[in-house]
C-alpha positions as YAML, in Angstrom:
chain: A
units: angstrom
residues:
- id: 1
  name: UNK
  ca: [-45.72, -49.30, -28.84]
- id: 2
  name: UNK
  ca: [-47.13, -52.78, -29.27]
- id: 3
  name: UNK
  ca: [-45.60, -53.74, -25.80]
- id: 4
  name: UNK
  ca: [-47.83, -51.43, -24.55]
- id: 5
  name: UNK
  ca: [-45.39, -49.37, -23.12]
- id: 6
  name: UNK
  ca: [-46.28, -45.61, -24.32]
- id: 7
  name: UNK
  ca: [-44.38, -43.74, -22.21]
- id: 8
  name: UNK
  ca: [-41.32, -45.19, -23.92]
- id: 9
  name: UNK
  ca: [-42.98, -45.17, -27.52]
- id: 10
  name: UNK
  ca: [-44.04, -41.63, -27.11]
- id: 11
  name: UNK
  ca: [-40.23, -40.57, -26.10]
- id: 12
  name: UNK
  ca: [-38.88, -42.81, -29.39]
- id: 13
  name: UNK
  ca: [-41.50, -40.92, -31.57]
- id: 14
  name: UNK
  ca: [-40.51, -37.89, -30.35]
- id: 15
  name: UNK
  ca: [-36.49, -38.50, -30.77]
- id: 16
  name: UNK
  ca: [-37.24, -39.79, -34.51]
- id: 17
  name: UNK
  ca: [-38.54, -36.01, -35.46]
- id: 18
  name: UNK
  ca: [-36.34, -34.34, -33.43]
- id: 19
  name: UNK
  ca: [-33.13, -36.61, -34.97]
- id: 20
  name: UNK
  ca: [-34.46, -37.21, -38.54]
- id: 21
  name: UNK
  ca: [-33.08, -35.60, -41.63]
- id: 22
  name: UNK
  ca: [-35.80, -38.04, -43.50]
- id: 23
  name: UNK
  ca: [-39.14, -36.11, -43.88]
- id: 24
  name: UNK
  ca: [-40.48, -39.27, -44.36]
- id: 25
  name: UNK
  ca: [-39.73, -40.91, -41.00]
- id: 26
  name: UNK
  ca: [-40.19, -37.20, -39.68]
- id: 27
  name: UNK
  ca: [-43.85, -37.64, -41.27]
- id: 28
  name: UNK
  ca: [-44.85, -41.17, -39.76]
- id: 29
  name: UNK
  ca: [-43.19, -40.48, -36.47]
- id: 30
  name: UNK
  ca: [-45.44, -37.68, -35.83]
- id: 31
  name: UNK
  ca: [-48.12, -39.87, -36.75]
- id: 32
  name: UNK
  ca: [-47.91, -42.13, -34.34]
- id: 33
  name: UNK
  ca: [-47.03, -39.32, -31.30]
- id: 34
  name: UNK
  ca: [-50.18, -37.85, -32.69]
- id: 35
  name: UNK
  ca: [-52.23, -40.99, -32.13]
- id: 36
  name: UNK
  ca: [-50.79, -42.01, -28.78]
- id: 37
  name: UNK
  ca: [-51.59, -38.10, -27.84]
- id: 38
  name: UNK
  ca: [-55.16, -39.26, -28.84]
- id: 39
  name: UNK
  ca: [-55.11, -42.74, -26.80]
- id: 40
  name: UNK
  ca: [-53.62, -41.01, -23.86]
- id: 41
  name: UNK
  ca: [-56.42, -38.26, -23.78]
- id: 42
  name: UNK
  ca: [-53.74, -35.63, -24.36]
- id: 43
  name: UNK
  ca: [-55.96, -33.57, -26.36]
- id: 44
  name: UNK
  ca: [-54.11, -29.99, -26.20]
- id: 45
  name: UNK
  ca: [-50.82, -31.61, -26.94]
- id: 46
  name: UNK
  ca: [-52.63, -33.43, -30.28]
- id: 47
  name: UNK
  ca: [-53.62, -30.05, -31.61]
- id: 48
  name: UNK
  ca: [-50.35, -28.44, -31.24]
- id: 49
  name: UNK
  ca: [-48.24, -31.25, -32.83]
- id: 50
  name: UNK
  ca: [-51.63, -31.39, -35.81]
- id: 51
  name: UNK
  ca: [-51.29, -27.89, -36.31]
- id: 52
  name: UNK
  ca: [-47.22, -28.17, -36.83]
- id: 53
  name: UNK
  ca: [-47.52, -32.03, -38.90]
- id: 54
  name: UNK
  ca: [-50.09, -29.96, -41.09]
- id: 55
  name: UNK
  ca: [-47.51, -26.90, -41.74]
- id: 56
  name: UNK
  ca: [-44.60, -28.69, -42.42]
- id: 57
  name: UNK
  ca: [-46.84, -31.40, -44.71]
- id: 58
  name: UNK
  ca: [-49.97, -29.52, -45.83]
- id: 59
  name: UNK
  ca: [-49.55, -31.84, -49.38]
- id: 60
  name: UNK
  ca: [-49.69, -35.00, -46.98]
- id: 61
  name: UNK
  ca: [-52.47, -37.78, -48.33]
- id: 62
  name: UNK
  ca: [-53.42, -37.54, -44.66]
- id: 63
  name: UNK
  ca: [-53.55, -33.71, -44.40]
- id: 64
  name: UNK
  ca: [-57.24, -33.05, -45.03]
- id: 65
  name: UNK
  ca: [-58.21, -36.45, -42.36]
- id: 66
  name: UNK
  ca: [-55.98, -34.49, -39.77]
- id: 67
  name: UNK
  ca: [-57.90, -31.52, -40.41]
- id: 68
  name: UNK
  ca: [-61.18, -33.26, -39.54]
- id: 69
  name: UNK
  ca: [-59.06, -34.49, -36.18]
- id: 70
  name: UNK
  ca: [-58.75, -30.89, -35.42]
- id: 71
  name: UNK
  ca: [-62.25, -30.14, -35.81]
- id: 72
  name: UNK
  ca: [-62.98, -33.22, -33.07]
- id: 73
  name: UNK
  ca: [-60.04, -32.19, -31.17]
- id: 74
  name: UNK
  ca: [-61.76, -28.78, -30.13]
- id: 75
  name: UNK
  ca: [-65.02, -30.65, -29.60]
- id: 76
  name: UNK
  ca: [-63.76, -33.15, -27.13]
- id: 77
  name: UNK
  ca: [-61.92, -29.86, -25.38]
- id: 78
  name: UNK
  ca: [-65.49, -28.66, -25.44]
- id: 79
  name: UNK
  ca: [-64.21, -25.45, -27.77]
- id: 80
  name: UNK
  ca: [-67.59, -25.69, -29.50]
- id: 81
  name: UNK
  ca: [-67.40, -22.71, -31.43]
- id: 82
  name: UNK
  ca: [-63.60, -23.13, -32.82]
- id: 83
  name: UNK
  ca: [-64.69, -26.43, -33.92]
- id: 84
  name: UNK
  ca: [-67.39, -25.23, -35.79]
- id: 85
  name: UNK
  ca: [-65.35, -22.78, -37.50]
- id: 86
  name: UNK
  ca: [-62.92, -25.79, -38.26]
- id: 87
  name: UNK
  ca: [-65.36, -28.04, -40.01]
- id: 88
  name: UNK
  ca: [-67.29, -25.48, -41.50]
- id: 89
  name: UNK
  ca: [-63.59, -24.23, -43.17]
- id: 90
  name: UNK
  ca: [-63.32, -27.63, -44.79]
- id: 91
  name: UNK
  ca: [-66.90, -28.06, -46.13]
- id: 92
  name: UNK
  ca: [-65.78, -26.24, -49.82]
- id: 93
  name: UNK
  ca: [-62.53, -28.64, -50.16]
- id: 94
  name: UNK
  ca: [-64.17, -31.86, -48.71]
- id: 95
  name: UNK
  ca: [-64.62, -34.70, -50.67]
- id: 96
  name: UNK
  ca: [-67.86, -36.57, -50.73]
- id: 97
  name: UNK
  ca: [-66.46, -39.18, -48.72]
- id: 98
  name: UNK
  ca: [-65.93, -36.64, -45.77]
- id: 99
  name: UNK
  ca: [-68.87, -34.71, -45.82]
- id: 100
  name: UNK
  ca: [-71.09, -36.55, -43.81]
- id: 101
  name: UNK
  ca: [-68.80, -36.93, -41.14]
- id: 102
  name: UNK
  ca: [-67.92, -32.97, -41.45]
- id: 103
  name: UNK
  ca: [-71.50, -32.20, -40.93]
- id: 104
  name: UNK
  ca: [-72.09, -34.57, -38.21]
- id: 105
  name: UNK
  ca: [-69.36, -33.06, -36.11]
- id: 106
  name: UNK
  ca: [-71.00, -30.03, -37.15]
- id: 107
  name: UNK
  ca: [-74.44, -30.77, -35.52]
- id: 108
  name: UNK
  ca: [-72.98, -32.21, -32.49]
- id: 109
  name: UNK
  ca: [-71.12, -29.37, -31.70]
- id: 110
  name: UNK
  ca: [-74.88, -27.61, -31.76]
- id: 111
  name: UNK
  ca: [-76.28, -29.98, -29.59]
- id: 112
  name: UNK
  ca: [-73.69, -29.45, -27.05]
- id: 113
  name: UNK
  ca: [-73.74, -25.59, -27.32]
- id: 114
  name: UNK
  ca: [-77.80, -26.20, -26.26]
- id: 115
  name: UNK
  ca: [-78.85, -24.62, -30.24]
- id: 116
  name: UNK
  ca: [-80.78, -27.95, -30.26]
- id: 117
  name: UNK
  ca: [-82.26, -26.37, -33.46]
- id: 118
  name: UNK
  ca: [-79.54, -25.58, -35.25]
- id: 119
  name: UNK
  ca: [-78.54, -29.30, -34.12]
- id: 120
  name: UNK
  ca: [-81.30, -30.70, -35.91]
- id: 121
  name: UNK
  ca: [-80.94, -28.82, -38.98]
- id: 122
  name: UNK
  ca: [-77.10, -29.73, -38.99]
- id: 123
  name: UNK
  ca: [-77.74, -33.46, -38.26]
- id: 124
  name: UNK
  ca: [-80.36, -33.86, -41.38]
- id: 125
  name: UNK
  ca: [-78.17, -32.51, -43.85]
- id: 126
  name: UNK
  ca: [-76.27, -35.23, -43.19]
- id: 127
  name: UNK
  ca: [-79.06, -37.88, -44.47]
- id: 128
  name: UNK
  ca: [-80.40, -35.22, -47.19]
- id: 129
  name: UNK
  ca: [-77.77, -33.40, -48.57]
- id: 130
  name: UNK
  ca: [-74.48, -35.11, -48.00]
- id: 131
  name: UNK
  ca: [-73.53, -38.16, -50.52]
- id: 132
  name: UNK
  ca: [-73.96, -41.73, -48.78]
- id: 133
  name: UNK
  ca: [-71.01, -42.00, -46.90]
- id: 134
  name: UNK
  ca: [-69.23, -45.80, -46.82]
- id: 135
  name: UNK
  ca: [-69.98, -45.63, -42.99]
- id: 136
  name: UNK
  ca: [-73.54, -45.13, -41.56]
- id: 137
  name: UNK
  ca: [-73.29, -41.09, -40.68]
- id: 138
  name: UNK
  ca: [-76.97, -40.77, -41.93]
- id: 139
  name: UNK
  ca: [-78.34, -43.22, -39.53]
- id: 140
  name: UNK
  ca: [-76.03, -41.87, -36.64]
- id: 141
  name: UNK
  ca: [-77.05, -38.44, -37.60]
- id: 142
  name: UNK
  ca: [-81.07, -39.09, -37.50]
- id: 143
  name: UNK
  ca: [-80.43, -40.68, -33.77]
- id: 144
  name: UNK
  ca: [-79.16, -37.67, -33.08]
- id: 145
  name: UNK
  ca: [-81.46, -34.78, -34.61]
- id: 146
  name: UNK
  ca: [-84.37, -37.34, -32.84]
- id: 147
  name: UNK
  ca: [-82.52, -37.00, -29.30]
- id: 148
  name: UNK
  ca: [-82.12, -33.49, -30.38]
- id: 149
  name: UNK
  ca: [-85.63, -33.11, -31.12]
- id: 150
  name: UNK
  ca: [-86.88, -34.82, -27.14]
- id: 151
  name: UNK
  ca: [-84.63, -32.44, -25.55]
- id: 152
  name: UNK
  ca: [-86.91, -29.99, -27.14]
- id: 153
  name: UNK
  ca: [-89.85, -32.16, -25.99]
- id: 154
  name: UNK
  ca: [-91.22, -32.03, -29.50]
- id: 155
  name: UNK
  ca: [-91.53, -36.34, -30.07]
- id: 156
  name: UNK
  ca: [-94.03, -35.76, -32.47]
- id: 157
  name: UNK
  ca: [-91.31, -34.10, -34.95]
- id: 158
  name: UNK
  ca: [-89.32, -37.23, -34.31]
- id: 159
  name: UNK
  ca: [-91.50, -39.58, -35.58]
- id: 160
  name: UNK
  ca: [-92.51, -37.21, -38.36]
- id: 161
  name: UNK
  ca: [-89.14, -37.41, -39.84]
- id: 162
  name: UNK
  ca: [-88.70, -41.17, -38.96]
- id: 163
  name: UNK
  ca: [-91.48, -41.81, -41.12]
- id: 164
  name: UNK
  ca: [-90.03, -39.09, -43.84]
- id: 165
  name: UNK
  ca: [-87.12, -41.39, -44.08]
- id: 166
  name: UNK
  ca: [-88.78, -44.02, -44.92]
- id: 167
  name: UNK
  ca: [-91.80, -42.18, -47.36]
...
């Protein structure tokens, strides 16, 4: 893998959890096939191996992380709705490190479906409602709702809650 040479990491990866009796090795070998998946744009073949890492570990530290993967998954396949349902599915269990990024996803999703609305609404309960996050989802999420808000053509609203932010 640090060669560069994923075609021959991905087959090792894959013959660790297919050999290993060690749930452990098992565990971090399907890490990294899941990543390179990522890298490599393989998007179906990351869900199916997320969905089986999270049913044979659902008490993994990284279980509820690859959850939120799955949620982005679907929204780079453009499977708008199914992501929707994803995130929205971990909202109750999230902690309040992951909320902001939860409902971010959230409000993309929207603004790709076109519910530039519902977008908006999404995108500032990221700055209003969700705990400050340790990276800048709020400020992310405002860009957003404001591009959100021109494909309306409604720019007054935009500066409206520009200067709300700031009141």
């Amino acid at each position: 893998l640090r060669s560069g040479q994923t075609d021959n990491a991905l087959a090792a990866f894959k013959k660790a959890m297919a050999d290993s009796l060690n749930p452990e090795i098992h565990r971090n070998a399907a890490t990294q096939c899941i990543r390179l998946y990522e890298g490599l744009q393989m998007t179906d073949a990351a869900i199916a191996l997320t969905k089986r890492y999270l049913a044979r570990f659902p008490g993994a530290e990284d279980a509820f992380a690859k959850k939120i993967r799955l949620g982005i998954y679907y929204y780079e396949l453009k499977e708008f709705g199914r992501a929707v349902a994803q995130l929205r599915s971990l909202q109750p269990e999230a902690e309040p490190r992951d909320e902001a990024e939860i409902q971010y996803w959230i409000g993309k999703c929207y603004a790709e479906m076109g519910r530039f609305d519902e977008a908006i609404f999404e995108f500032l309960k990221v700055k209003y409602l969700c705990p400050p996050p340790q990276l800048p989802w709020a400020a992310t999420a405002l860009y957003e709702a404001g591009m959100a808000y021109l494909r309306l053509q409604r720019p007054d609203l935009v500066i409206l809650d520009v200067m709300m932010t700031y009141i």
